[in-house]
C-alpha positions as CSV (number, residue, x, y, z in Angstrom):
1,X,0.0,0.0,0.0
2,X,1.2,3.6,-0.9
3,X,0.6,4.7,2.3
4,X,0.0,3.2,5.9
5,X,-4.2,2.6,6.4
6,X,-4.0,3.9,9.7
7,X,-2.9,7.6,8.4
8,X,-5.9,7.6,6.0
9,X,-8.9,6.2,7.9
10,X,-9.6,6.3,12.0
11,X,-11.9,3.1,13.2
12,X,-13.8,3.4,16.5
13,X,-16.9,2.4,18.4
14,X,-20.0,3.9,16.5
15,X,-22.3,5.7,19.2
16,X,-25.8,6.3,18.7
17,X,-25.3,10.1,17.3
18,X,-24.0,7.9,14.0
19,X,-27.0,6.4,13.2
20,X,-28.2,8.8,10.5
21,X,-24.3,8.7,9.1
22,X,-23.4,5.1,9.0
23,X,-27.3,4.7,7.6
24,X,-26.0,6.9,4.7
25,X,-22.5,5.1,4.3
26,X,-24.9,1.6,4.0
27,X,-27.1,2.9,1.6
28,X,-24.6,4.3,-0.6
29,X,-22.6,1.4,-0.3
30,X,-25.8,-1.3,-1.5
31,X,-27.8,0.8,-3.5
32,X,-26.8,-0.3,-7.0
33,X,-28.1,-3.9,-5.8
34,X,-31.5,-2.8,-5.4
35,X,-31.9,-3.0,-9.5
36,X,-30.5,-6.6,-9.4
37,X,-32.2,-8.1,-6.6
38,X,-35.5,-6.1,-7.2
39,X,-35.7,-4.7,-3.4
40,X,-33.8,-2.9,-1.0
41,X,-31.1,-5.2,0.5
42,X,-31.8,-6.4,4.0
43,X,-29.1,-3.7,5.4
44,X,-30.5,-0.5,3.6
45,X,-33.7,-1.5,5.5
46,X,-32.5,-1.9,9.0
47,X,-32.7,1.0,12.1
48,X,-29.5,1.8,13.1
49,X,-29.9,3.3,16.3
50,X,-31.3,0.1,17.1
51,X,-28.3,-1.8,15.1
52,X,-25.7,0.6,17.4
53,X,-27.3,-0.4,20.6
54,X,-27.8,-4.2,20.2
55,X,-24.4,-4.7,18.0
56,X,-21.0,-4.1,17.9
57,X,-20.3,-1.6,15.3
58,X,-17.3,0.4,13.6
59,X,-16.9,3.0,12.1
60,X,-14.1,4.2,10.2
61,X,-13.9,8.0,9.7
62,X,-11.9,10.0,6.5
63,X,-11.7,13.4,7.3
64,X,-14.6,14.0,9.7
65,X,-17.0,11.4,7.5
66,X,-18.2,8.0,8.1
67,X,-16.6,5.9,4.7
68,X,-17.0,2.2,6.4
69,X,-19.5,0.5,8.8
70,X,-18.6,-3.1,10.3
71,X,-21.3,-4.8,12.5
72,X,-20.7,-7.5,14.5
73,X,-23.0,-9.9,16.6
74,X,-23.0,-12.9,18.8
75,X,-25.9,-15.6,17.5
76,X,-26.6,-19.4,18.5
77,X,-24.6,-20.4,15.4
78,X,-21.1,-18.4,16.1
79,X,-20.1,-14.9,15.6
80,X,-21.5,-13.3,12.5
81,X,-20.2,-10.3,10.8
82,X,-23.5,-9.2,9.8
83,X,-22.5,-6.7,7.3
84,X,-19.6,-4.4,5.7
85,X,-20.1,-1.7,4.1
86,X,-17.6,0.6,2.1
87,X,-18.3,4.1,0.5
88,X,-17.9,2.8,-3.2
89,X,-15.8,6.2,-3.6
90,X,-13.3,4.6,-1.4
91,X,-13.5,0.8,-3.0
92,X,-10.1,-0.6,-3.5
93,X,-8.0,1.7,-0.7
94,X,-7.3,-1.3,1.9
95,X,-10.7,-0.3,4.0
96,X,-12.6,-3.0,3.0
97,X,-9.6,-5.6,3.4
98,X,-8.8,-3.5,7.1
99,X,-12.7,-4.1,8.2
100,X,-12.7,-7.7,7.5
101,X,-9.2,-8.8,9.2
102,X,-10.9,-6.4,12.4
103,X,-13.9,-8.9,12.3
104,X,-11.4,-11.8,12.3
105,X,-10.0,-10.6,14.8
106,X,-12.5,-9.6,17.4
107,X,-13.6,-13.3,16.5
108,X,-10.7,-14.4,18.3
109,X,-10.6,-12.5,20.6
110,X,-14.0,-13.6,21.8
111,X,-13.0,-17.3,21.4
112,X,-13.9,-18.4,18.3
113,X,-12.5,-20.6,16.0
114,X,-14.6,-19.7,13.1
115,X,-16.5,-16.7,11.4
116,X,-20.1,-16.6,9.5
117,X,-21.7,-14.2,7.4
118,X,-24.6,-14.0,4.9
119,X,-25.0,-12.4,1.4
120,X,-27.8,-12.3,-1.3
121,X,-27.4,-15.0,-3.7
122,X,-27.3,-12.4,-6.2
123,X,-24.1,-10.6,-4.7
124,X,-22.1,-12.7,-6.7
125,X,-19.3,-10.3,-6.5
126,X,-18.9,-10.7,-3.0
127,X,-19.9,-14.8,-3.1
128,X,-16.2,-14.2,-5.3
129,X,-14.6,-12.0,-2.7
130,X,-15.3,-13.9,0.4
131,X,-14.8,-17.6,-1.5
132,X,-11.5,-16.0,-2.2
133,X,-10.2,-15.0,1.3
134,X,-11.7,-18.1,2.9
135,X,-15.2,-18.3,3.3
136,X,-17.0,-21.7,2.4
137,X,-21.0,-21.8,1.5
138,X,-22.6,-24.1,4.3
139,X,-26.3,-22.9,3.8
140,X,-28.9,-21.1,1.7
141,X,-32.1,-19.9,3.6
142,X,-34.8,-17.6,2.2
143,X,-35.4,-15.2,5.2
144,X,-37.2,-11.7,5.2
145,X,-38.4,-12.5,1.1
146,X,-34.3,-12.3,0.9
147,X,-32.4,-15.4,-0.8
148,X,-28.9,-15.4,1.4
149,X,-26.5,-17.6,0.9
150,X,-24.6,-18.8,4.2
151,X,-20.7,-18.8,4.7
152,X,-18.1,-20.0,7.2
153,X,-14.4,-19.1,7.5
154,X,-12.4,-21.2,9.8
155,X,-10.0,-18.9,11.8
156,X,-6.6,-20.8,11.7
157,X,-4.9,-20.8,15.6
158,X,-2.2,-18.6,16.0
159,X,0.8,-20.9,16.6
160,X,2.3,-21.4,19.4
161,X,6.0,-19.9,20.4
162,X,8.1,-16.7,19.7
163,X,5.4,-13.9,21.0
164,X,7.0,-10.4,19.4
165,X,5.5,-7.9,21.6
166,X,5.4,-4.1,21.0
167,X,4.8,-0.7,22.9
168,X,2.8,1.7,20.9
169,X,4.1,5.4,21.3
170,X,7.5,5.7,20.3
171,X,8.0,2.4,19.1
172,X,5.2,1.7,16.3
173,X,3.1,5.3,16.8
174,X,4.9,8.6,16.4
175,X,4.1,10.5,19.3
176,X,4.2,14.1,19.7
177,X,3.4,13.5,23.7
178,X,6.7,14.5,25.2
179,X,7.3,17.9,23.1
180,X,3.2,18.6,23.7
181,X,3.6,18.2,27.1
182,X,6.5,20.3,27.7
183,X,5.1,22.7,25.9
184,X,2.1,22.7,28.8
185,X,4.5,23.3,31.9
186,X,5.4,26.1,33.5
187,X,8.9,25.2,34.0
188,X,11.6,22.7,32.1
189,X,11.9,19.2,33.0
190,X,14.8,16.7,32.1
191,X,13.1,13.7,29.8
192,X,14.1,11.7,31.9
193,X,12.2,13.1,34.9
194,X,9.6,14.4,33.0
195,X,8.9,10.7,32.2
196,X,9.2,9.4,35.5
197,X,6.7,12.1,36.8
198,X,4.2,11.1,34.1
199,X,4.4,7.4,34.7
200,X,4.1,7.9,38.4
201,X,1.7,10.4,38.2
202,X,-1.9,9.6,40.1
203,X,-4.3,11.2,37.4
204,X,-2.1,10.0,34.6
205,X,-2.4,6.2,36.2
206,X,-6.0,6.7,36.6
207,X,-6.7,7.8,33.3
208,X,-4.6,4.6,31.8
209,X,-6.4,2.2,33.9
210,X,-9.8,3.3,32.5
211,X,-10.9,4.5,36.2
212,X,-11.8,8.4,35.4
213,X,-14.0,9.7,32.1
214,X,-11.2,12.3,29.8
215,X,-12.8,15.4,31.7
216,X,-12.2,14.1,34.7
217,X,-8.7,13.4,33.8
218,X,-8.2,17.0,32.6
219,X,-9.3,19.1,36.0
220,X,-7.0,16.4,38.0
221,X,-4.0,16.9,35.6
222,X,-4.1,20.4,34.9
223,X,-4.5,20.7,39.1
224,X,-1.6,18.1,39.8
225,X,0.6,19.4,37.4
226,X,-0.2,23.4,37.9
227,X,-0.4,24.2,34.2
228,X,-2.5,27.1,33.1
229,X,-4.8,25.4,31.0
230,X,-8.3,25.1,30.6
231,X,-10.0,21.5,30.7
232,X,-11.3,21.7,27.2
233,X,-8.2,23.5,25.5
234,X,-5.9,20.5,27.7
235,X,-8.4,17.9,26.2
236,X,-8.1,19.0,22.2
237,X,-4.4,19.2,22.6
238,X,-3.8,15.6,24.2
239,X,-5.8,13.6,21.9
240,X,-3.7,15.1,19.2
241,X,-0.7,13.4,20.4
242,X,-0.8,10.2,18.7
243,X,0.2,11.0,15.1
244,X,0.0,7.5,13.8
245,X,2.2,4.8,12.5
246,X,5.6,5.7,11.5
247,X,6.1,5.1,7.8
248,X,6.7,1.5,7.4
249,X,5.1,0.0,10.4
250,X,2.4,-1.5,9.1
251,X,4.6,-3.4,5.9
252,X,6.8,-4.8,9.0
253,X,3.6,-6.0,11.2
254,X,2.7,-7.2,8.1
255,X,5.7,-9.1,7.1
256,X,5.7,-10.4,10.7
257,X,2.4,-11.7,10.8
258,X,2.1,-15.3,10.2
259,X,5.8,-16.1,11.6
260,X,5.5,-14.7,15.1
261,X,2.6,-13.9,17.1
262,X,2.4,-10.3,17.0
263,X,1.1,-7.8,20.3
264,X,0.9,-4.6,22.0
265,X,1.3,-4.2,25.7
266,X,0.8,0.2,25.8
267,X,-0.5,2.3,28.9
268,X,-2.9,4.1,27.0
269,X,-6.3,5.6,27.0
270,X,-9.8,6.2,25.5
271,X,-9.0,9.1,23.5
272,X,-5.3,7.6,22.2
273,X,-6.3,4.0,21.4
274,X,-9.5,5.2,19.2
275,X,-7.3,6.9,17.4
276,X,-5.0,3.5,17.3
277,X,-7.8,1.3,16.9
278,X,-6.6,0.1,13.1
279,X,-3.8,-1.7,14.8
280,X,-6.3,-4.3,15.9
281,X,-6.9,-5.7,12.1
282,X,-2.4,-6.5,12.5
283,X,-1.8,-7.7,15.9
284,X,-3.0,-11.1,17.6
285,X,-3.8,-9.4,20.9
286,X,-4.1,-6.1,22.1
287,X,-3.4,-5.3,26.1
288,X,-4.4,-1.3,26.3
289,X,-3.7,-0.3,29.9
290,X,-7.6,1.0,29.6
291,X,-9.1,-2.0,29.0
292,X,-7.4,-4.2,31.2
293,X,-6.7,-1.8,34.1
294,X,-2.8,-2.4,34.5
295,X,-0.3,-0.1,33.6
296,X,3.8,-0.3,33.1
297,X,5.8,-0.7,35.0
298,X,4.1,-2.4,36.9
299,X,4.9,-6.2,37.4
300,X,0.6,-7.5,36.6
301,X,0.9,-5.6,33.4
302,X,3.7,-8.2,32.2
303,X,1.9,-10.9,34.3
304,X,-1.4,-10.0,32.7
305,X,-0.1,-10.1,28.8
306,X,2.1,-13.2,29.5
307,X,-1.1,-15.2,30.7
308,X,-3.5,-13.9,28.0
309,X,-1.0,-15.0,25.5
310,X,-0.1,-18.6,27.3
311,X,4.0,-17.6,26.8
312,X,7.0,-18.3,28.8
313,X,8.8,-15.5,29.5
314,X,11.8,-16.1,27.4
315,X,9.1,-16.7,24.2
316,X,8.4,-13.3,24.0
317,X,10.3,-10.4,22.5
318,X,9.5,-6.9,23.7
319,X,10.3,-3.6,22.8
320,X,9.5,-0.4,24.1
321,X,11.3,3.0,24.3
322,X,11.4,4.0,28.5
323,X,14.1,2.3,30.1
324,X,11.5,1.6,33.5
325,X,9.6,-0.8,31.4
326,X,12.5,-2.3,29.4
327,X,13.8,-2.9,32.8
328,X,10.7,-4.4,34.5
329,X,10.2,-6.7,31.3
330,X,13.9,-7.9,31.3
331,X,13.2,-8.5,35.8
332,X,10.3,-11.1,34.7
333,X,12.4,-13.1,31.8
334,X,11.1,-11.5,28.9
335,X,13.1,-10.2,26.0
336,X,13.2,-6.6,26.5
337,X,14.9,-4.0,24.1
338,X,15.0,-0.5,24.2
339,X,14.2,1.2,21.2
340,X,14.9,5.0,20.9
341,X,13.1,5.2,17.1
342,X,11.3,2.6,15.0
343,X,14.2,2.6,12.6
344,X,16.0,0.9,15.5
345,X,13.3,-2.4,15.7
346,X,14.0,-4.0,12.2
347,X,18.4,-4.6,13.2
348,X,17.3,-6.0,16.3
349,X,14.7,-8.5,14.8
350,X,17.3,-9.7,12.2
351,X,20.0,-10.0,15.2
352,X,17.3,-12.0,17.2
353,X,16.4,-14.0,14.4
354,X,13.0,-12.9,13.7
C-alpha cells in the first residue's frame, strides 16, 4: 500500500449520534443492488440506532465522514459479521480488506474458532470475494423474502512460540506526547524526569487504567501538574498526540504476521487507542492499559499479557522506548529492548532471528 491505512482512515466504536451517518454510508454502499435483486437489500432497511445499541459496530472516519460501517453480533450459530459496508468512492484503498481482518479478529478474541456471514445470492461479487479470502458456503435460507447464501471461515490458531510484543508510542506510533507536554509546563523538566513524573503520576495512572472519564482526567492533571490550561483547550491538545504509524510499520507487522505472534502491551487511553484502533486488524492481541486496568511498570501488566497470551517469558520479544519498562520486562524473563526510534526495531529482529 502507498501509504500506511491507519494515516488515511480512524476506526472506533460507533455511538448512537452515528445512526443517521453510518445509515447513509450503508445505503450508498448497497444501492446499486437494489436494481439486481428487485428490493432494498436487508441492510438499507435496518434501524441503526437500534443496530448501534444491540451490536457491535465500527466505524471508520476520512476526514470527519463515516466511509466504512462493520457490525458485528453474537448468535446461536457463532459470531456473525453481519455486514460491511464501504463508500464505493473509497473501494479498492485497503478499508474493505482493514474491516474484514478487524472482524477476524474480534472473532478471536471472543474465542472463536470460526467466522459466518450472509450475502444475497445475487451478490455474486462478493460470493467471489469472500470464497476467495476463505469463506465456504454451508447454507442457503430464504429469510425476510431475501435469498442469502450462508458462509463460514475457519480462523486458523495462531501458533504457538516466539510472542514479538510491541509498545505503541515511540516504538510503532509517532508521538508528539513529550514535546506537547513540555510545551504545557510552567517550567523545564529533564526527559528523563519528565517521564518518571508522568508514569508515576496519580491522574495520569487513573486515566490509563480506564478509572476516570477524559474530563475528569483534565481538572486532576491540569490541578496536579499546575499548568495554566483550561479542561477543554488541555483535552483537544492531548488527543492530538498520537500521530499515527511511523512510515513503514504496518509493511513490518505485516511481514511479521504469520511467523510470530504479534502484540501490544501500551498504557494508553480512551482518546489515544480510538485513534490507534486500526492496529487491531495487525496484531493477535491487544493489552491497552484501559481496558485491562494495569499499567507499566508495573509487574501485573507483564503478568497479565504473558497469561492472555499462554507464553513463557523467554518466548516473547519486547520492545519499548522507557528504560522503566524495558527494565521491569527484562526482571520477569522477557526479552526486552530499548528502542529509541522505529528505525532501530528491524536490526534487532534480524539480530534476534525474527
Amino acid at each position: 500500500m502507498a501509504e500506511d491505512l491507519a494515516a488515511r482512515y480512524a476506526l472506533r466504536a460507533a455511538n448512537e449520534g452515528d445512526a443517521a451517518a453510518v445509515a447513509a454510508c450503508v445505503d450508498s454502499a448497497y444501492r446499486h443492488y437494489i436494481e439486481r435483486i428487485g428490493r432494498a437489500p436487508g441492510p438499507m432497511t435496518d434501524d441503526y440506532a437500534e443496530v448501534i445499541r444491540g451490536r457491535r459496530v465500527t466505524v471508520a472516519e476520512s476526514a470527519g465522514r463515516i466511509v466504512g460501517v462493520l457490525v458485528l453480533a453474537l448468535t446461536q450459530e457463532g459470531f456473525l459479521l453481519e455486514n460491511v459496508a464501504v463508500d464505493p468512492t473509497l473501494r479498492g484503498t485497503g478499508l474493505g480488506r482493514a474491516l474484514l481482518e478487524l472482524a477476524e479478529s474480534e472473532a478471536r478474541r471472543a474465542g472463536f474458532d470460526s467466522i459466518y456471514l450472509y450475502t444475497h445470492e445475487k451478490m455474486t461479487e462478493n460470493r467471489a470475494l469472500y470464497t476467495k479470502i476463505g469463506y465456504v458456503e454451508y447454507d442457503r435460507r430464504f429469510e425476510q423474502g431475501l435469498a442469502r447464501v450462508y458462509m463460514r471461515k475457519p480462523l486458523r490458531a495462531v501458533a504457538a512460540g516466539k510472542v514479538v510484543m510491541f509498545d505503541l508510542g515511540g516504538v510503532l506510533v509517532e508521538n508528539a506526547g513529550a514535546a506537547g507536554l513540555a510545551a504545557m509546563l510552567p517550567a523545564p523538566l529533564e526527559p528523563g524526569e519528565l517521564w518518571r513524573k508522568w508514569l508515576g503520576s496519580p491522574a495520569v495512572r487513573a486515566f490509563e487504567r480506564g478509572r476516570t472519564a477524559p474530563e475528569e482526567f483534565a481538572a486532576e492533571f491540569i490541578d496536579e501538574w499546575q499548568l495554566a490550561l483550561e479542561p477543554a483547550a488541555f483535552l483537544e491538545a492531548f488527543a492530538g498526540w498520537p500521530r499515527g504509524l511511523y512510515e513503514g510499520a504496518d509493511a513490518l507487522l505485516r511481514e511479521l504476521k504469520g511467523r510470530h505472534r504479534l502484540a501490544c502491551l501500551s498504557n494508553t487511553n480512551v482518546l489515544h487507542w480510538q485513534r490507534l484502533s486500526t492496529l487491531q486488524t495487525l496484531l493477535d492481541a491487544c493489552f491497552v492499559s484501559h481496558e485491562t486496568g494495569f499499567v507499566k511498570p508495573d509487574r501485573e501488566a507483564f503478568e497479565h499479557a504473558l497469561e492472555r497470551l499462554g507464553a513463557a517469558p523467554g518466548e516473547v520479544y519486547f520492545f519499548d522506548d522507557l528504560p522503566l519498562n524495558v527494565n521491569a520486562a527484562r526482571q520477569m524473563g522477557i526479552r526486552a529492548f530499548q528502542v529509541g526510534s522505529f528505525a532501530a526495531i528491524e536490526p534487532i529482529l534480524r539480530s534476534e532471528g525474527l
